[in-house]
C-alpha positions, 0 to 999 in steps of 0.5 A: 454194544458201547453204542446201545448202552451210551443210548440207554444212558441217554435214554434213562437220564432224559427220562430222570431229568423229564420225571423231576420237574413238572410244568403246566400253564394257566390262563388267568386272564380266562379264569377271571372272566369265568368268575360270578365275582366279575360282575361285582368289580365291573358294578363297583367300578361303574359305580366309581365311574359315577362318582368321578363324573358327578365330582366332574359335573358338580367342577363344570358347573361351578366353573360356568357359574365363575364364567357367567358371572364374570361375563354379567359383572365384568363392566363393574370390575376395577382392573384388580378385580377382573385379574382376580375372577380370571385367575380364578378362573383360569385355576379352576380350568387346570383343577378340571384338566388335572381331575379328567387325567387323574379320573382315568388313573383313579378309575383304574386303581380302583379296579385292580383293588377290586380285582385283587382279591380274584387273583388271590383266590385264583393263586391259592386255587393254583398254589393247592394244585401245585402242592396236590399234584407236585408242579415245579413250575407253572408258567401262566399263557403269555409266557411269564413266571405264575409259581416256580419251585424255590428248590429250581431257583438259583438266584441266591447261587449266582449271587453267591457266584458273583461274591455278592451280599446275599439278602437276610434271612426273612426279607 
């Protein structure tokens, strides 16, 4: 009999614990490829891409332009003035090299600032549901954190724990 009622007590204490917390999954990454809003962050950041390669083209020409010039003029130059156009030149070749590593960053800077605001509309949607359908916690596909109830999160108790400062209200 001690047996059957350890069990039950088991049984009916999985079965609390398993009511209080809801989990669920989201796959944002699936979301966004869903959205008609897709299209215009790719076309802006085309776009961009555009611009970035124009400035790149307009930088190209203007250094062939230093080099054909300084090919065609470089019998009439003192000593001073060829090592002035080769320094010219030589900076405007890093000004190239450092534009083309900086282009691919800049590009996708402007991407995720296009792109924030579809992850914004996606965390209210999400946000809606968790409070309409009371989810504790909500994990997105590649397993890390997307919502988590501030009721489950110990943080501030382990701090406490550990006698360390804990942070001030409202920061």
């Amino acid at each position: 009999m001690k047996k059957i009622s350890l069990l039950f007590l088991i049984v009916f204490t999985h079965l609390q614990i398993s009511a209080q917390s809801k989990v669920g999954t989201i796959d944002v990454e699936f979301i966004i490829s869903k959205m008609p809003q897709l299209e215009q962050v790719k076309t802006g950041v085309d776009a961009y891409s555009k611009e970035l390669e124009g400035q790149a083209k307009i930088k190209y020409a203007t250094y062939q332009t230093l080099i054909d010039a300084y090919k065609q003029n470089e019998s009439s130059y003192t000593d001073a003035v060829k090592k002035e156009k080769q320094n010219e030149i030589v900076a405007l070749e890093q000004d190239i090299q450092k534009f083309q590593q900086n282009s691919t960053q800049l590009v996708q800077i402007k991407q995720n600032e296009l792109v924030q605001p579809l992850y914004k509309k996606i965390g209210e949607a999400m946000n809606a549901i968790v409070s309409e359908e009371k989810f504790t916690q909500i994990f997105t596909i590649d397993n890390s954190i997307a919502y988590l109830d501030p009721d489950y999160d110990i943080t501030l108790k382990v701090m406490k724990k550990l006698g360390l400062p804990l942070p001030e209200e409202g920061k």
